[in-house]
C-alpha positions in Angstrom: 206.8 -52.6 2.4 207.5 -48.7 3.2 208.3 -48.5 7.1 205.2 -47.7 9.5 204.8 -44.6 10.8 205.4 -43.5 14.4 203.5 -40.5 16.6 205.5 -38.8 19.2 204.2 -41.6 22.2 205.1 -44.5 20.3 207.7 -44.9 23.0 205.3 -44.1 25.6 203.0 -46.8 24.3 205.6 -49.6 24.0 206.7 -48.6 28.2 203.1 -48.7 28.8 202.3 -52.6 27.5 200.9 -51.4 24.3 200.3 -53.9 22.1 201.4 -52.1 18.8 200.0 -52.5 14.9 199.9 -51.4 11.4 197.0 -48.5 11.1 196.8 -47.0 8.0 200.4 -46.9 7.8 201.2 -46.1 12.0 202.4 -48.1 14.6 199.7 -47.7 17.1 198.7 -49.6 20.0 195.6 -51.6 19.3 195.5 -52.2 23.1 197.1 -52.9 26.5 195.4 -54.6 29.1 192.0 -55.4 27.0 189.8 -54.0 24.6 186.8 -55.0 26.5 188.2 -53.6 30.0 189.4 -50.2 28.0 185.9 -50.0 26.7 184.3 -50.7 29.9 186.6 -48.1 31.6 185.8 -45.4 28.8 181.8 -45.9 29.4 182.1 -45.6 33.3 185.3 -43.7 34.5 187.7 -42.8 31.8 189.9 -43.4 28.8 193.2 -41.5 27.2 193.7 -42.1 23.5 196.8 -40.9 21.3 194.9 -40.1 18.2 197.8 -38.1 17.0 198.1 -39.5 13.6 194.9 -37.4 12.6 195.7 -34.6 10.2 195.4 -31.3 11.1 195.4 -28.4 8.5 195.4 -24.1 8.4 192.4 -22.8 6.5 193.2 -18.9 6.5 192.7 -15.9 4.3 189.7 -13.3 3.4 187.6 -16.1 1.7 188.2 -19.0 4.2 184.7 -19.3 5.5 183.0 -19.2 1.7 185.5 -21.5 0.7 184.8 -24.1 3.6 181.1 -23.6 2.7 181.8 -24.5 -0.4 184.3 -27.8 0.6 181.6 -28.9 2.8 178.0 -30.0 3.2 177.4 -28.4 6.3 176.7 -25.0 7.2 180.1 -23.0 8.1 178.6 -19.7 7.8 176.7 -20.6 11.5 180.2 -21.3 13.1 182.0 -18.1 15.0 185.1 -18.1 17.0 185.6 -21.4 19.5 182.8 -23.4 17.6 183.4 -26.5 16.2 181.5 -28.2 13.3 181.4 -32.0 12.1 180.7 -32.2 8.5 181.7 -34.5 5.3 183.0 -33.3 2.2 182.0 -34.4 -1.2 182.6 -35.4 -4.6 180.3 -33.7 -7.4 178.3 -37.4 -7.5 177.1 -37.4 -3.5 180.1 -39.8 -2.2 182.4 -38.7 0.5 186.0 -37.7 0.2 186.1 -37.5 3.9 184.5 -36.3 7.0 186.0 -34.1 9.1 185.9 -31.4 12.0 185.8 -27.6 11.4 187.5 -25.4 14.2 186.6 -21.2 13.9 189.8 -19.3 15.7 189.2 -16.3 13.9 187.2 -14.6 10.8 189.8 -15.6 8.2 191.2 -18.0 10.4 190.4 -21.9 10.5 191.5 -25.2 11.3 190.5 -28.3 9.9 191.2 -32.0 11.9 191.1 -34.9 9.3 191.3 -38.8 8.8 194.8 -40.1 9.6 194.4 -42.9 6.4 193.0 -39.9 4.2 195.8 -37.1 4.8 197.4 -37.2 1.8 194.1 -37.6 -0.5 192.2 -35.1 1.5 194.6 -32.0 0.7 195.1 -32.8 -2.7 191.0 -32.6 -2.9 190.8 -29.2 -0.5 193.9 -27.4 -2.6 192.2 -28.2 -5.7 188.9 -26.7 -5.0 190.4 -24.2 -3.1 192.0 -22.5 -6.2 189.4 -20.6 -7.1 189.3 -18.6 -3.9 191.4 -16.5 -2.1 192.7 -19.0 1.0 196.0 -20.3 1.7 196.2 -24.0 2.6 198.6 -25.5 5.3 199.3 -28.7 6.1 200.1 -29.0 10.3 200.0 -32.5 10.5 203.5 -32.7 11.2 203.2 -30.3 13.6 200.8 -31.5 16.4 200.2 -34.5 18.8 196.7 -35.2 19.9 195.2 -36.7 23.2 191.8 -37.8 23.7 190.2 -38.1 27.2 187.0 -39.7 27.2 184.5 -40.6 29.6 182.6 -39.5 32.8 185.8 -38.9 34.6 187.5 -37.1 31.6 186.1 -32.9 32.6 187.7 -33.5 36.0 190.6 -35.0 35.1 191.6 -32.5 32.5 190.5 -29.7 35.3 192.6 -30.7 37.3 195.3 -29.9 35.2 194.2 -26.6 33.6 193.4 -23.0 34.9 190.3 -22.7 32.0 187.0 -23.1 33.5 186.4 -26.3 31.4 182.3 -26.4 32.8 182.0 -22.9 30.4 183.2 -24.9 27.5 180.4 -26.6 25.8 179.6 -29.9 23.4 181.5 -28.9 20.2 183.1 -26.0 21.8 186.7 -25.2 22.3 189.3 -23.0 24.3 193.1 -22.7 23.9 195.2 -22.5 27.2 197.5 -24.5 28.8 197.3 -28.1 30.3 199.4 -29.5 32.6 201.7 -26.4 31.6 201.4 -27.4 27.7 199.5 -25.1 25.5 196.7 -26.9 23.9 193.6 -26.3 22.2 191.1 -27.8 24.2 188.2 -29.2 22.1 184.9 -30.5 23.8 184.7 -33.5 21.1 185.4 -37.2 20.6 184.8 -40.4 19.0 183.1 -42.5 21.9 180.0 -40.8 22.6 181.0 -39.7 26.1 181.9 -37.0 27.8 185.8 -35.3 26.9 188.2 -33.4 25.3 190.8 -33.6 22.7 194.0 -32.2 23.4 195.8 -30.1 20.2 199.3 -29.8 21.1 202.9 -29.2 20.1 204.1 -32.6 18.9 207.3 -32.4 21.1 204.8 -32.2 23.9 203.3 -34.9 23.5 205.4 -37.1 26.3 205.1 -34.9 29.3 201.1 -34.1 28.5 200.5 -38.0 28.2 202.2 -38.5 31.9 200.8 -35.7 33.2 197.1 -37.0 32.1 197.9 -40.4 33.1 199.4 -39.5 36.7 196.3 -37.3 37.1 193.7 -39.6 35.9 195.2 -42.8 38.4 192.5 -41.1 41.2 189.7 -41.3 38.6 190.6 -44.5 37.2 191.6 -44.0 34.0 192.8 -46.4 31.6 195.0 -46.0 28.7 193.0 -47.0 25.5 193.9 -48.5 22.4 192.1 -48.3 18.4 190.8 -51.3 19.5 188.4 -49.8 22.2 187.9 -46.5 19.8 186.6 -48.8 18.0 184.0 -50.6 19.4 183.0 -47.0 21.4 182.6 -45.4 18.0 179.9 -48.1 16.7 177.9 -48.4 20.1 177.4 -44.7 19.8 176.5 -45.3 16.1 179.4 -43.0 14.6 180.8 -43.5 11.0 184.1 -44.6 10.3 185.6 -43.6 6.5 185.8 -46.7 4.4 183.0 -48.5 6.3 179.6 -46.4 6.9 180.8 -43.7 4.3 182.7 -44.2 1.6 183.4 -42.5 -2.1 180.1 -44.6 -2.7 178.1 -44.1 0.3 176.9 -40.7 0.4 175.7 -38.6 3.6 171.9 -39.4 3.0 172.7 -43.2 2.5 174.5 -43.1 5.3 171.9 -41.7 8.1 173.8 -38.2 8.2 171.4 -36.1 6.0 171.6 -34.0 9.6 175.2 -32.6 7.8 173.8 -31.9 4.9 172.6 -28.6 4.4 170.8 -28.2 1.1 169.6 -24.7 2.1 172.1 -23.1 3.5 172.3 -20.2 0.7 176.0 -21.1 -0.4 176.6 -23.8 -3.2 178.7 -26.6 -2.2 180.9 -29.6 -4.2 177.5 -32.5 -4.4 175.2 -30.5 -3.5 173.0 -31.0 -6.9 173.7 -35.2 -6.6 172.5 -35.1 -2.8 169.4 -33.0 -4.0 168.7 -35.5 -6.3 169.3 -38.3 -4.0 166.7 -36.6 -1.7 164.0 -36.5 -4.0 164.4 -39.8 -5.4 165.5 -41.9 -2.3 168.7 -43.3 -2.1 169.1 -46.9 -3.5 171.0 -48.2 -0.4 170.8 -47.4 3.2 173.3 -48.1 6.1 171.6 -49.8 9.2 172.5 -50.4 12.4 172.0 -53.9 14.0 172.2 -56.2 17.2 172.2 -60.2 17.0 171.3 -61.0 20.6 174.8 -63.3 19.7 178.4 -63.1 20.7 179.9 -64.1 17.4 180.8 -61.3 15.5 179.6 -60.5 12.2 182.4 -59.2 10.4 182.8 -56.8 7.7 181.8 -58.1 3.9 179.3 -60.6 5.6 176.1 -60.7 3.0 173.1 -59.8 4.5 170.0 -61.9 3.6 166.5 -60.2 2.6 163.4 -62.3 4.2 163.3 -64.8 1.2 167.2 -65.5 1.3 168.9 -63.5 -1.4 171.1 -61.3 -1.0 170.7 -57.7 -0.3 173.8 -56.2 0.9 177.0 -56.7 3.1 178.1 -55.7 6.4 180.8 -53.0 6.8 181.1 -53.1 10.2 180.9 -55.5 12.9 182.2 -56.1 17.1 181.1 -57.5 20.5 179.5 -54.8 22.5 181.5 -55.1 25.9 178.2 -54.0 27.7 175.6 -55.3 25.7 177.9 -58.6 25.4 176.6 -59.6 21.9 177.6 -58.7 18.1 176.2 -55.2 16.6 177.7 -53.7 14.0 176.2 -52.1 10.6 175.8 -52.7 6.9 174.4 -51.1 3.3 171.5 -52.6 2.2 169.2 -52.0 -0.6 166.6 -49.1 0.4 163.9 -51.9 0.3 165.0 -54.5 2.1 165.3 -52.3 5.2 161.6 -52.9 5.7 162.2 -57.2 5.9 163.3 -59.1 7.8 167.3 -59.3 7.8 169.9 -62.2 8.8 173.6 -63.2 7.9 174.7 -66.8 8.1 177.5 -67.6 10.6 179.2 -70.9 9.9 176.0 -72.5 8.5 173.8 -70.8 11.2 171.3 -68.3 10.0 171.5 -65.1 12.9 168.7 -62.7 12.6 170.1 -58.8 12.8 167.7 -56.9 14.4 167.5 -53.4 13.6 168.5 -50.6 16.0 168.1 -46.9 16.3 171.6 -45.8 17.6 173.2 -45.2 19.8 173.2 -49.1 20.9 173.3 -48.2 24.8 172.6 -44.9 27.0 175.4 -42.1 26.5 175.7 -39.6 29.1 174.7 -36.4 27.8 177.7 -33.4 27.2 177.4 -30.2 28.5 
């Protein structure tokens, strides 16, 4: 078993109560007090996540932008400097290598934040289609630490440690200055569906930024968070996680992000003929979202059961909303058994999913 590891605050975490697991290969704190009372404090004050095991990569050169557009199924030709864009990548059949964020510093000059679990698969994929264009391709990962702070609370927390006028900064925007004296891209993004900003920063910085948040944040009442809390955040507000809602085998379209997917946008891209086919035929499955009006979780690989019993696909993934308090979770099913009636059995008990819209509960709106 290789050895886990470790971000720049796994110290931080282990002072703090964290209580710390394997994650894709990291020691990371799945929690500390509770996962429901980090999740409550998340959706009504604030939270403080070390997501610093993401991978962060240098896009730069005279073709940067048309090679992005070509990486990705989103439009990068609409991005300009301090704009961020969300977007999956794909193989040539529709399925997804990742999804990922793209951040615009410059004209030749990007930066790309990717899955912590995919880091290593995701640059062999970009460097190999990247060799047909003039771009030069650097890992970073290495090189930064990276704080969320999410919630309500999280703009005036963060203001309160930064001279940049944060209420400019808008949903998917970003700025680079310094917080709490550390330099630090500051990106109006996260994985909860509140409010907040992720903090790009020096890894050696990564202690005295985390205290300084945390000591600033006590007023507000802000709780450190663990995966376990990103967790449950991320499916109330209806957000894909890699390996669960999209996968190699799920593609955008099957996955309720045909949003990303621009089939127009004047600028091939790796998929795009699969995902045009996919849209004129229909895909065969089709992630939902459900709620059981139960507490018992439905977990992930749980067959779901069409209206006369058989089976018609599983569930990928499944908690207990903290303010709902009952199981949602998702699951791929075939394209026509989204139309019947649903249900998994639980121990011998038959639970009906009902079918929801996300997000599962009301998110607060970012500037």
């Amino acid at each position: 078993m290789s050895e886990l590891k470790r971000t720049p605050l796994r110290d931080f975490h282990a002072a703090h109560g964290g209580r710390l697991v394997d994650f894709a290969g990291w020691e990371m704190p799945v929690q500390y007090r509770s996962i429901l009372e980090e999740h409550k404090a998340v959706r009504r004050t604030a939270g403080m996540f070390d997501v610093s095991h993401m991978g962060e990569v240098d896009v730069r050169g005279a073709q940067a932008g048309a090679f992005l557009n070509y990486l990705v199924t989103n439009d990068v030709a609409k991005l300009f400097p301090g704009r961020v864009l969300y977007s999956p990548m794909c193989y040539p059949g529709g399925g997804v290598v990742d999804d990922l964020l793209v951040y615009m510093r410059g004209t030749d000059d990007y930066f790309l934040c990717i899955n912590a679990g995919n880091i290593a698969k995701d640059l062999a994929w970009i460097r190999g289609q990247a060799a047909k264009f003039d771009v030069t391709i650097t890992d970073r990962s290495a090189d930064y630490a990276l704080l969320a702070v999410q919630g309500p609370k999280a703009a005036g927390i963060v203001q309160s440690l930064t001279d940049a006028k944060l209420d400019a900064v808008k949903y998917y925007h970003f700025v680079e200055g310094t917080v709490a004296g550390i330099q630090c891209l500051v990106s109006r993004t996260g994985y909860t569906g509140e409010d907040g900003f992720e903090l790009y920063h020096a890894a050696a910085d990564a202690p005295k930024l985390a205290a300084a948040i945390l000591s600033a944040g006590a007023a507000y009442g802000l709780e450190l968070a663990g995966l376990g809390a990103r967790d449950s955040l991320r499916l109330e507000a209806g957000y894909p996680l890699y390996g669960h809602e999209i996968t190699e085998d799920i593609s955008p379209l099957a996955a309720g992000l045909g949003w990303t997917v621009k089939l127009e946008k004047g600028a091939d891209f790796v998929g795009r003929d699969a995902l045009v086919a996919e849209k004129k035929d229909g895909a065969k499955n089709k992630i939902v979202f459900f709620k059981t009006g139960d507490r018992r979780i439905v977990r992930a690989d749980t067959p779901v059961l069409g209206g006369d019993g058989s089976v018609v696909g599983k569930v990928v993934s499944g908690t207990l909303s903290p303010l709902l308090n009952e199981a949602i979770g998702s699951a791929l099913v075939s394209a026509p058994a989204t139309t019947q009636p649903l249900a998994v059995d639980i121990r011998g008990d038959k639970v009906n999913l009902q079918l929801v819209k996300p997000p599962f509960v009301e998110l607060k709106k970012s500037p």
